[in-house]
N, C-alpha and C positions, 0 to 999 in steps of 0.2 A: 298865682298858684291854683290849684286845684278846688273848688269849691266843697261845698260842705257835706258830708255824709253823716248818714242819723248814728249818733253818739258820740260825732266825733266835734273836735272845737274846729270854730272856721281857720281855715288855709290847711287842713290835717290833708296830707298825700297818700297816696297807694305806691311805693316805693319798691324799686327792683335793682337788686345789685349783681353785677357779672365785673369780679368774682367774689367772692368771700376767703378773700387777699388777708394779711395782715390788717391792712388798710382799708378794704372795704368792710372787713366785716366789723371793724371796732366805729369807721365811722356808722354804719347803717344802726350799731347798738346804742350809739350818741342820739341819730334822727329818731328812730325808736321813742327812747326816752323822752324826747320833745310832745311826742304824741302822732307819729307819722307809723304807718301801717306798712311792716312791710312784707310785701308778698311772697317773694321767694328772692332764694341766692343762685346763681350757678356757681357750682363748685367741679373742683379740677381733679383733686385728691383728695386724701384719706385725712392729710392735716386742714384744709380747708374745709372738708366736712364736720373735721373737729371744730372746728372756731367757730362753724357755723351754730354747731347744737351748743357749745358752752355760751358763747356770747348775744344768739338768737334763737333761745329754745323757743320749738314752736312754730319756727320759719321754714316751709317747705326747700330742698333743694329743687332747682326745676330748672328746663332747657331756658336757653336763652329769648327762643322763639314763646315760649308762654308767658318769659318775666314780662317782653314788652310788650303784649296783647293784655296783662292785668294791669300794668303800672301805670299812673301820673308820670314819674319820675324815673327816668334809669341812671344809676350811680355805675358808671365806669371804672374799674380801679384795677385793674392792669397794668404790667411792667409797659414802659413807655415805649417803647420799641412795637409792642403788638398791637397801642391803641389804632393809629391810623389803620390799618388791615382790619382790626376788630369793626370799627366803625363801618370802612367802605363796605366790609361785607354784609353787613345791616341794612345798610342802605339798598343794596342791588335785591336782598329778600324782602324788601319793603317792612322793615320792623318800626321804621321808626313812624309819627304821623304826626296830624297838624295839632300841636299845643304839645306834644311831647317833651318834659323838662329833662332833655339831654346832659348832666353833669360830668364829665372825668377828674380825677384827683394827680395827673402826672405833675409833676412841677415843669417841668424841660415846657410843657406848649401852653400857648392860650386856648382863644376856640377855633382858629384856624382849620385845626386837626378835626374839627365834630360839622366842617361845609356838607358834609353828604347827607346827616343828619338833619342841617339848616335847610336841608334845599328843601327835605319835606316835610317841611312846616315844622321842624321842632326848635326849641329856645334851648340855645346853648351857651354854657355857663361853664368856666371852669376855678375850680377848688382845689385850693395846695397848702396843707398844714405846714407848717415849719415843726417838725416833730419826727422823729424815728418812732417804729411801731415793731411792737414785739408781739402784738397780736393776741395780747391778752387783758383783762380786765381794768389791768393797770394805765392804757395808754387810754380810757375813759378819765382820769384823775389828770393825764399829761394834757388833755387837749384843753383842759382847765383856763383859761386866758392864755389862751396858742395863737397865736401870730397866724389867719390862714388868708392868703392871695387869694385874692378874689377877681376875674378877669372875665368881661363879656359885653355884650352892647349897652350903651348906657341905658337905655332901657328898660334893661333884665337885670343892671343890679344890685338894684335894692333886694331881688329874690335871691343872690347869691350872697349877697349883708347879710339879709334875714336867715338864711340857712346857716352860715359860719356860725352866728350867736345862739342859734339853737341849739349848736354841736356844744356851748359853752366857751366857745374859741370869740378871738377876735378880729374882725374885719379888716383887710387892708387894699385899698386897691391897687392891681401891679397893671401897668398899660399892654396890650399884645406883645408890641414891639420890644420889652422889656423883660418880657419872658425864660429869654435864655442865658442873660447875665443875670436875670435874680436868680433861676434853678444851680449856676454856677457857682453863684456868690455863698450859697448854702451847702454845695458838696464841699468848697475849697475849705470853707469853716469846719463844716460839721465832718463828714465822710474822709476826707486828707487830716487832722487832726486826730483821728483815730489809728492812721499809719504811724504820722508823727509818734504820738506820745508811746506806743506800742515798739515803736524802735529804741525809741529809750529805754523804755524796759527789759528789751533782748539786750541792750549793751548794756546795764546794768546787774542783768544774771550774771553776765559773762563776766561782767568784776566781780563776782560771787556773792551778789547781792541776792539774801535768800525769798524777801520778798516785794519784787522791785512796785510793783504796784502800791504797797503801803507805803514806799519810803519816796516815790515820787509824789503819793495822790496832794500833800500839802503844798508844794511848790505849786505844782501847776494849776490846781484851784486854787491858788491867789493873785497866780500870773492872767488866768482866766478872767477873774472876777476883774484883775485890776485893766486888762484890756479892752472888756466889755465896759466898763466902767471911764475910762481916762484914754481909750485908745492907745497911741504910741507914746503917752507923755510918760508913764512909766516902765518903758521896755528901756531894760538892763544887761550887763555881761558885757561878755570880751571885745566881742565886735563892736559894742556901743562904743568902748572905751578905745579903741583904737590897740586893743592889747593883741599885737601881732602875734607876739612872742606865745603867749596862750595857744589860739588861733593854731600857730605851726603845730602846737604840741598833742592840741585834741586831732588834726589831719592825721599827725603821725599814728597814734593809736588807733584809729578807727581804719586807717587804711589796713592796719597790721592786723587787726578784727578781719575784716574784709575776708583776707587770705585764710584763716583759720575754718570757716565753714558756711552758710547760710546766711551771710552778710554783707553779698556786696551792694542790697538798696540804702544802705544807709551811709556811705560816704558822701553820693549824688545828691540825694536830702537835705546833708547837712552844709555840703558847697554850697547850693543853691539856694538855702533859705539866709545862710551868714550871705551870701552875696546880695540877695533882699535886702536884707538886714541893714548894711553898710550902706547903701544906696539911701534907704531911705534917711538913715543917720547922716546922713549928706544933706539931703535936702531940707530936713531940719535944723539943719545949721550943726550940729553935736560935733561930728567929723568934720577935718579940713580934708580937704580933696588931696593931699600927699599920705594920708592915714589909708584911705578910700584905697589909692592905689596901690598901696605896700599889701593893704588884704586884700584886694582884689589879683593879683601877684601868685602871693600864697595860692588863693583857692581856685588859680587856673594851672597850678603846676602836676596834682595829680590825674587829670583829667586828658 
């Protein structure tokens, strides 16, 4: 890391973030906090200039071309589709240089995406919280013992350990190559369980249920907690049990849902995950393979 400035404690950085994201700007108030200096933000709009003055008063907004002529450190935190184009074009105005600690935050890549940065002379490192961010105060408390991927030469990182536990978070190493089934493994968890549970809710308005969120929230935080906890050994219901008869009778109302208005994502959903469902209650021996096919039967007929 960056050596010692008068007041500051050894390994303290001059830190530059592009953008002052949700994400950047709650991490760069985390490195802040550790004792790290940070220089300026680019900011895009009106709401990241917001985040920027509540979460870094004090922190200049400033071009891209200034943050990396001040900074040790540039924190990338960009929607993952703009990093590489963000990066190459750094590269080709010569922003980046030799010892430059190049980080981005995307989950989807390693440091593959930050080669244009490597070539000139900068050490690159990438960081990926397991945590959604609302971009305010709060997601300083979430990053609390956060689970954050940590990927880059062996080398470099113990500096990318050392950064995760500064933020408060915890260390994990994810390999290159591994990169895009872990960013995967955490949308299908996190970001697809937000459809899920959400369509249960419209189908439960739709039963008249006045407030479907309160009268789901205890099921599924127990079903959560008992997943995280015992994985598949306590997953339950119809499908488990081979109860066709069920099975027919939920296809039949949901398809009939369907037809009435803004519903037809959730017959697909629910074929597709009972069809998971069974398979893997197969494989665990629960279902015989005649159960298996009678639902599997069922839940290719409306399709």
């Amino acid at each position: 890391m960056a050596g010692t400035n008068a007041g500051q404690r050894p390994g303290r950085m001059k830190i530059g973030i592009v953008s002052a994201g949700k994400v950047g700007a709650v991490l760069g108030a985390a490195l802040r906090g550790a004792g790290h200096t940070i220089v300026g933000a680019y900011t895009r709009s009106e709401a990241s200039m917001e985040r920027l003055e509540n979460l870094l008063p004090g922190v200049p907004a400033a071009e891209i071309k200034d943050i990396s002529v001040a900074a040790d450190m540039i924190l990338l935190a960009v929607p993952d589709d703009e990093l590489g184009p963000l990066v190459d074009g750094m590269a080709r105005l010569g922003l980046f240089r030799q010892g430059h600690l190049v980080v981005h935050v995307a989950g989807r890549y390693g440091t593959s995406v930050l080669a244009p940065a490597v070539q000139s002379g900068a050490i690159a490192l990438a960081l990926h919280p397991a945590m959604t961010f609302t971009g305010t105060s709060l997601d300083l408390k979430r990053l609390i013992d956060c689970p954050i991927a940590v990927t880059g030469n062996a080398m470099f990182l113990p500096i990318g350990e050392a950064l995760a536990v500064e933020m408060e978070g915890r260390a994990v190493v994810v390999a290159e190559e591994d990169r895009g089934l872990y960013h995967a493994a955490l949308c299908h968890g996190a970001n697809h369980v937000v459809t899920l549970v959400t369509q249960a809710m419209r189908m439960l308005e739709a039963a008249g249920i006045e407030d479907p969120g309160g009268y789901l929230g205890p099921l599924v935080e127990a079903s959560l907690d008992g997943a995280l906890r015992s994985g598949e050994a306590l997953l339950t219901g119809p499908v488990v049990r081979g109860d066709a008869g069920t099975v027919a009778d939920h296809l039949q109302a949901i398809d009939a849902l369907a037809v009435t208005g803004d519903y037809t994502d959730i017959p697909v959903t629910y074929r597709s995950l009972a069809w998971a469902t069974a398979r893997r209650a197969e494989q665990r021996r629960v279902l015989r393979s005649e159960q298996v096919e009678e639902l599997e039967k069922l839940l290719d007929e409306g399709e």
